[in-house]
C-alpha positions in Angstrom: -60.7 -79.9 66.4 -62.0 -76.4 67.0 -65.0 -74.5 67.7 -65.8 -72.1 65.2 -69.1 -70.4 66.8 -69.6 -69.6 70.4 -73.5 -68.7 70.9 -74.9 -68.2 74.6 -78.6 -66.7 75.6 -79.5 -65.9 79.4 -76.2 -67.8 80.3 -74.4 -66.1 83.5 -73.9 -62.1 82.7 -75.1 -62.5 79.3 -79.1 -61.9 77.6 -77.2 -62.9 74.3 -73.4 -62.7 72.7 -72.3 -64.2 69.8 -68.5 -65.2 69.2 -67.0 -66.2 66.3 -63.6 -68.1 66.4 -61.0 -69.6 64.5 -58.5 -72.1 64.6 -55.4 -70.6 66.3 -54.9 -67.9 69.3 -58.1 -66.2 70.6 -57.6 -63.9 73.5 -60.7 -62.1 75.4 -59.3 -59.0 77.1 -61.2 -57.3 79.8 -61.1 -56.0 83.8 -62.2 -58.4 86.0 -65.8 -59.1 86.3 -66.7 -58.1 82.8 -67.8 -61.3 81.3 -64.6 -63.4 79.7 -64.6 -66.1 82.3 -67.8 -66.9 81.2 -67.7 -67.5 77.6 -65.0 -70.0 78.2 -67.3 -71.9 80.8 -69.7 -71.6 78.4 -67.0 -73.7 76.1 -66.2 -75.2 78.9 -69.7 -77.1 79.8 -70.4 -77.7 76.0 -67.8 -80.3 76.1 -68.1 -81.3 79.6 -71.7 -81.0 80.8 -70.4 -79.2 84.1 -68.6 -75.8 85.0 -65.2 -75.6 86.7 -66.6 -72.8 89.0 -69.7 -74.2 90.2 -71.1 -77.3 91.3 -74.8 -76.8 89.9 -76.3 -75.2 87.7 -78.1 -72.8 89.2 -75.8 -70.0 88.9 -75.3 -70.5 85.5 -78.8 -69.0 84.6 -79.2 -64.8 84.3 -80.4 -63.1 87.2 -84.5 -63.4 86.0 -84.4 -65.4 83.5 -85.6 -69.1 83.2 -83.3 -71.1 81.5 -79.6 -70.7 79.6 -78.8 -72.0 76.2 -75.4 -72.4 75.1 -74.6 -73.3 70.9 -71.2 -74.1 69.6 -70.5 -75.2 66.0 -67.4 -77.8 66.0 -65.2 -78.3 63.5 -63.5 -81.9 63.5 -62.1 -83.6 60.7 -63.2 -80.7 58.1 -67.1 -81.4 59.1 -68.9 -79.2 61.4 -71.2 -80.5 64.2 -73.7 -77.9 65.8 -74.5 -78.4 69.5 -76.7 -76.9 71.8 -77.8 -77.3 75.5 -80.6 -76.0 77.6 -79.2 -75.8 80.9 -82.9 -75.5 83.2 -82.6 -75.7 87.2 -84.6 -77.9 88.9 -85.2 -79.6 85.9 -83.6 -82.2 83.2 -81.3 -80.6 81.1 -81.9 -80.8 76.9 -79.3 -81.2 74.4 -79.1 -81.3 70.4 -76.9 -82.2 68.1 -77.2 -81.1 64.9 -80.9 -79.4 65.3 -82.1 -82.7 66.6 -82.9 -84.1 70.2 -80.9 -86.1 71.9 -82.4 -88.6 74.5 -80.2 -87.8 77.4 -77.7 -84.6 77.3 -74.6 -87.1 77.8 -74.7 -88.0 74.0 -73.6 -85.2 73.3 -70.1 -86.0 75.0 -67.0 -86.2 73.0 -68.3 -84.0 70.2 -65.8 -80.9 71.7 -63.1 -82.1 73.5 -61.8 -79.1 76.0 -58.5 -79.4 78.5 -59.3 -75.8 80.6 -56.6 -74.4 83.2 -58.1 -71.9 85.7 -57.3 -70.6 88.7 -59.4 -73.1 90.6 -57.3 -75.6 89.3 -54.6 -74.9 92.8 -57.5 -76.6 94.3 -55.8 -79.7 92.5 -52.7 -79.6 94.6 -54.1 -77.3 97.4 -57.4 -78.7 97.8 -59.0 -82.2 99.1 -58.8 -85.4 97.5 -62.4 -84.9 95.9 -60.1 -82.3 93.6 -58.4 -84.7 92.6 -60.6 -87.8 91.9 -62.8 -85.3 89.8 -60.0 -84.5 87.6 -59.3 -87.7 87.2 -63.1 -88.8 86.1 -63.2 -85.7 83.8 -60.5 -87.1 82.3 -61.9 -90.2 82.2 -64.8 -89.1 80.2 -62.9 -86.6 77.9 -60.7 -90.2 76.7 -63.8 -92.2 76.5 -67.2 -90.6 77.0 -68.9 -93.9 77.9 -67.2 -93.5 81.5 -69.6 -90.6 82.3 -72.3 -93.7 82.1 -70.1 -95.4 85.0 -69.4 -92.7 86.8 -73.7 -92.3 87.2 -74.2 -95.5 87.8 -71.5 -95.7 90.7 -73.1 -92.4 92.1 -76.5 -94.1 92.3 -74.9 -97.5 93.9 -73.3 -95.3 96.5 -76.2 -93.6 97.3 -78.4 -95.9 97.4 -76.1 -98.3 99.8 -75.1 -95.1 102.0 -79.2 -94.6 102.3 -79.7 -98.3 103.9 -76.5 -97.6 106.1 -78.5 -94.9 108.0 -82.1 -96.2 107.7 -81.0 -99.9 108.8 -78.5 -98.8 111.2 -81.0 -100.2 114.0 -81.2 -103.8 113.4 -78.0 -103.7 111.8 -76.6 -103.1 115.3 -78.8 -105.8 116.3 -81.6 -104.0 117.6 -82.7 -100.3 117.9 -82.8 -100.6 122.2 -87.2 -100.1 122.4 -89.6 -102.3 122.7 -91.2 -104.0 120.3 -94.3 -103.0 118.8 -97.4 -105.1 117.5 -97.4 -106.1 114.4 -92.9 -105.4 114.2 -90.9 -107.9 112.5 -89.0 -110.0 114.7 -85.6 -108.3 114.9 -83.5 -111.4 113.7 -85.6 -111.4 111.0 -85.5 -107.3 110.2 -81.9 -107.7 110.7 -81.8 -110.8 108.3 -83.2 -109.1 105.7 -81.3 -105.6 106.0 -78.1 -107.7 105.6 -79.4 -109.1 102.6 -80.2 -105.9 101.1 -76.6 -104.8 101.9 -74.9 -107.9 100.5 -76.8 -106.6 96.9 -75.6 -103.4 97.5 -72.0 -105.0 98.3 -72.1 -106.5 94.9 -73.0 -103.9 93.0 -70.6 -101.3 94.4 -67.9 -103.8 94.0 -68.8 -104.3 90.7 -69.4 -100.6 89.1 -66.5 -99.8 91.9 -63.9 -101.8 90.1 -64.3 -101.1 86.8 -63.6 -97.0 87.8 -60.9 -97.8 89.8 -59.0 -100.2 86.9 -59.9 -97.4 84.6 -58.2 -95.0 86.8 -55.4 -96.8 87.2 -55.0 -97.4 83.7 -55.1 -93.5 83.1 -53.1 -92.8 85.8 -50.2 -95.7 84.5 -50.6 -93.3 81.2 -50.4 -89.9 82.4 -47.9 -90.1 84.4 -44.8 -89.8 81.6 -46.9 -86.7 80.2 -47.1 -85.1 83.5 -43.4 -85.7 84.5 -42.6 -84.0 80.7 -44.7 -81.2 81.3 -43.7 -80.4 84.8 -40.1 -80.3 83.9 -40.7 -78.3 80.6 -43.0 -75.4 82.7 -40.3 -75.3 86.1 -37.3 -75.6 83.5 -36.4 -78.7 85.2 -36.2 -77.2 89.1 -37.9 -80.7 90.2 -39.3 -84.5 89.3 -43.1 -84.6 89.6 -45.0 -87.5 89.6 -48.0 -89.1 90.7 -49.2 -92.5 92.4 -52.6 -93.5 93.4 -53.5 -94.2 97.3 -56.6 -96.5 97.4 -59.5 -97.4 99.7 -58.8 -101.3 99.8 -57.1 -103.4 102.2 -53.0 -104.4 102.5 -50.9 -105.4 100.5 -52.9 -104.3 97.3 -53.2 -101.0 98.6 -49.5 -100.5 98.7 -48.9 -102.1 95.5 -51.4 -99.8 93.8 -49.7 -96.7 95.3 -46.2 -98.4 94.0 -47.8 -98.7 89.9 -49.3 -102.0 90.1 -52.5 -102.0 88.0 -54.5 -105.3 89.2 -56.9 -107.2 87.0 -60.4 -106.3 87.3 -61.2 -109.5 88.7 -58.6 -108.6 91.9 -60.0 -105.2 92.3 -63.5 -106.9 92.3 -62.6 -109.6 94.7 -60.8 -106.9 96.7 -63.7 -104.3 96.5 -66.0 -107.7 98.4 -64.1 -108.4 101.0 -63.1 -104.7 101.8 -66.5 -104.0 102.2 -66.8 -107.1 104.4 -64.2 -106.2 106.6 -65.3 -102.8 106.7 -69.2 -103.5 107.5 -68.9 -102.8 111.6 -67.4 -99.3 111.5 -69.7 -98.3 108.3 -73.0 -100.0 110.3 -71.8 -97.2 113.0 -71.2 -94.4 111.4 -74.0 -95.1 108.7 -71.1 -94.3 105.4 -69.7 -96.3 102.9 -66.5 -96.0 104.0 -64.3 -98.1 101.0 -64.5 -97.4 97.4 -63.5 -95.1 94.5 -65.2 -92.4 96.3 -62.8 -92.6 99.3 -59.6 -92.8 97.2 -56.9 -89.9 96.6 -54.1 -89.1 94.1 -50.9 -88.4 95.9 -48.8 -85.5 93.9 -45.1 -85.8 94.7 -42.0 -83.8 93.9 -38.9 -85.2 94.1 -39.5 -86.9 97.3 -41.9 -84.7 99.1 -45.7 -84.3 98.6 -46.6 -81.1 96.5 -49.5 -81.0 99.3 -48.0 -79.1 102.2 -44.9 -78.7 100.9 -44.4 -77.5 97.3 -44.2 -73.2 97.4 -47.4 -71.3 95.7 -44.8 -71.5 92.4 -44.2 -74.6 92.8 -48.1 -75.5 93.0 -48.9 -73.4 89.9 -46.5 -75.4 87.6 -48.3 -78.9 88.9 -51.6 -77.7 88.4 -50.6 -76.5 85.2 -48.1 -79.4 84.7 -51.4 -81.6 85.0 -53.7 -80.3 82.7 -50.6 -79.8 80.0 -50.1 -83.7 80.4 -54.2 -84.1 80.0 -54.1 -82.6 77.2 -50.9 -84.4 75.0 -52.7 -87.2 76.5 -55.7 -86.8 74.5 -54.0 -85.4 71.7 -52.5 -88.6 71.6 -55.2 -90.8 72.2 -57.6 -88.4 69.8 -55.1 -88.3 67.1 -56.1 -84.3 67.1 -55.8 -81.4 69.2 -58.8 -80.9 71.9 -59.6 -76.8 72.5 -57.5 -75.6 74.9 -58.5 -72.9 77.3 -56.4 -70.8 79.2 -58.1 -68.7 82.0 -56.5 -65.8 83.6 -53.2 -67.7 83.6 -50.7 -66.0 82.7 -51.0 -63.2 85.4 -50.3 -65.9 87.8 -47.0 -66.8 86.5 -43.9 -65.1 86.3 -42.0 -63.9 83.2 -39.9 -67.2 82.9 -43.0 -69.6 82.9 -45.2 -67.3 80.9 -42.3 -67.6 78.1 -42.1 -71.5 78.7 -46.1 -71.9 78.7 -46.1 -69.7 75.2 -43.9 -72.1 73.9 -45.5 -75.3 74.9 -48.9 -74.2 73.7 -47.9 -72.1 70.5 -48.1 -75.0 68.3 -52.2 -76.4 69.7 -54.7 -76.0 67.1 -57.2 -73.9 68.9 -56.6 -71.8 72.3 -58.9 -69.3 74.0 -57.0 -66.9 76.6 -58.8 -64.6 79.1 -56.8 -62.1 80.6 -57.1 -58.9 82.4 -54.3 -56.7 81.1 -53.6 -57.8 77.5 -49.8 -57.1 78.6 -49.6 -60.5 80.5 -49.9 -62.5 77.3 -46.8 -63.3 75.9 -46.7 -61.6 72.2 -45.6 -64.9 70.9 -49.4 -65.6 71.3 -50.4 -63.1 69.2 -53.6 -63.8 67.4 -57.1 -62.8 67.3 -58.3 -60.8 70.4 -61.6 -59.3 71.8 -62.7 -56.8 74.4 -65.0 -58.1 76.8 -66.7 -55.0 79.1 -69.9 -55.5 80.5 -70.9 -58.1 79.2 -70.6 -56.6 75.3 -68.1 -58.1 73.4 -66.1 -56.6 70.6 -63.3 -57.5 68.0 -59.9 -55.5 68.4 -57.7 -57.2 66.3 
């Protein structure tokens, strides 16, 4: 798989740019704040729907103008797939594939597969556990684009349930302490029917709720030999890293999950139901789902320590690159072809003996796109095609 056009309009620094690529090394040269981080977002939310440096979309629109529209032509399997997305704040998003409208932008999902390492990714080791959990779901969606269905779905459940947590909290505590009122309901009976309402809820987050968490701990259970590979291959063996998966639910499953054990979806379901049970009082007073995928972490380790806290800013690069590395044999794997991988501003992060070791690990990928300052930090076993990006205006040197 590779993306041989790159085609953006009012999207970031840009009024328009075209780039054509190849399969191979591609490497976008410029000083900092010049444009290159941008075309690989651009990449970057073609095959992911989001952007690795913001949360909405917003920002991702030129000063002025009114919407952004990013194109990419995708070669896979020797046929050639156009897609293109309106990306319009405040509004629904459009997406085609092939000149034609889609009905809902997410179809477009799975046409370009991207693994991208940035320097936000330190956040992965570095940052809190909703780092780590959105990795996890990108991933998720990059294996099996059906998941980004799921994902919605759980994201409305939650919100909806977190909704009737604050505006029942009242009679859910038995009574909101004034008077009643003509014409209230009883408060037995308001209460009555609030608990109801949360028992659906209960279900339904247990149901969409266990089907993530199986999934992650199915992807998880697979990534881990990938990421203990990686890790030792971009360190040069200094450490063992691994992964394990620390969970919302109650004892003993939690511990068994965070020792490997991946339960049946009917035993997270079962679990999910009476977690939430158990857990109603203290999320009645504080008005917040308090169990469920969206409460859950992945716990990093090397050699017997958490990376968190204790793993030296070194240390943290090679996991967070050690991570995405094992994403993407993972989906190379999976895929039965290479996804795009992107490399932003990387390699002036590393030193001279893990540049080397990430030039060999990634020499043999069917399509990568670099970003770099100073064209000196690439290693020159990456030579390949490489343009100069300077305001915004981007040009072929070699």
């Amino acid at each position: 798989m590779h993306l041989r056009h790159l085609s953006v309009a009012d999207f970031r620094s840009y009024a328009a740019a075209e780039l054509p690529l190849s399969p191979g090394i591609t490497t976008l040269v410029g000083l900092n704040g010049q444009g290159k981080t941008n075309l690989v977002e651009a990449v970057g939310y073609l095959a992911t729907l989001g952007s690795h440096r913001v949360a909405t979309d917003a920002p991702l629109v030129r000063a002025g103008a009114g919407q952004a529209v990013i194109r990419g032509a995708v070669v896979r399997d020797g046929r050639e797939t156009m897609v293109e997305l309106e990306i319009t704040p405040g509004r629904a998003n459009r997406a085609r594939l092939n000149r034609s409208p889609v009905a809902r932008p997410r179809e477009v999902l799975g046409t370009l597969r991207t693994v991208l390492f940035a320097p936000e990714d330190l956040a992965l080791v570095k940052g809190d556990p909703s780092e780590r959990r959105r990795f996890l779901d990108e991933l998720l969606v990059a294996r099996q684009p059906r998941w980004a269905g799921v994902r919605a779905d759980y994201d409305k459940v939650l919100k909806q349930r977190n909704a009737l947590l604050k505006s029942a909290a009242p009679v859910l505590r038995k009574g909101s302490g004034r008077r009643p009122r003509p014409g209230d309901e009883p408060v037995e009976d308001a209460r009555a029917s609030a608990l109801h309402t949360l028992d659906v809820w209960n279900g339904q987050l247990a149901r969409v709720g266990a089907s993530l968490l199986y999934a992650r701990l199915r992807l998880l259970h697979d990534l881990g030999p990938y990421l203990a590979k990686a890790y030792d291959e971009v360190s040069a063996g200094q450490s063992d890293a691994s992964v394990s998966y620390k969970s919302s639910v109650r004892e003993p499953m939690a511990t068994a999950i965070a020792a490997g054990t991946v339960p049946t979806l009917e035993e997270l379901h079962e679990e999910l139901l009476a977690a939430l049970a158990e857990a109603r009082p203290q999320e009645v007073e504080r008005g917040v789902s308090l169990v469920g995928p969206h409460r859950d972490d992945v716990l990093l380790t090397l050699g017997q320590l958490p990376a968190k806290g204790y793993a030296s800013h070194g240390e943290s690069w090679s996991f967070a690159l050690g991570l995405r590395l094992a994403a993407y044999q993972l989906l190379r794997h999976d895929l039965g072809q290479d996804p795009v991988l992107i490399l932003d501003d990387v390699f002036a992060e590393l030193d001279a003996g893990r540049r080397e070791r990430l030039a060999a690990l990634v020499a043999d990928c069917e399509q990568v796109l670099i970003t770099a300052a100073v064209a000196e930090d690439v290693p020159t076993s990456l030579a390949g095609s490489t343009y100069r990006v300077t305001l915004g205006e981007v040009s072929r040197v070699t």
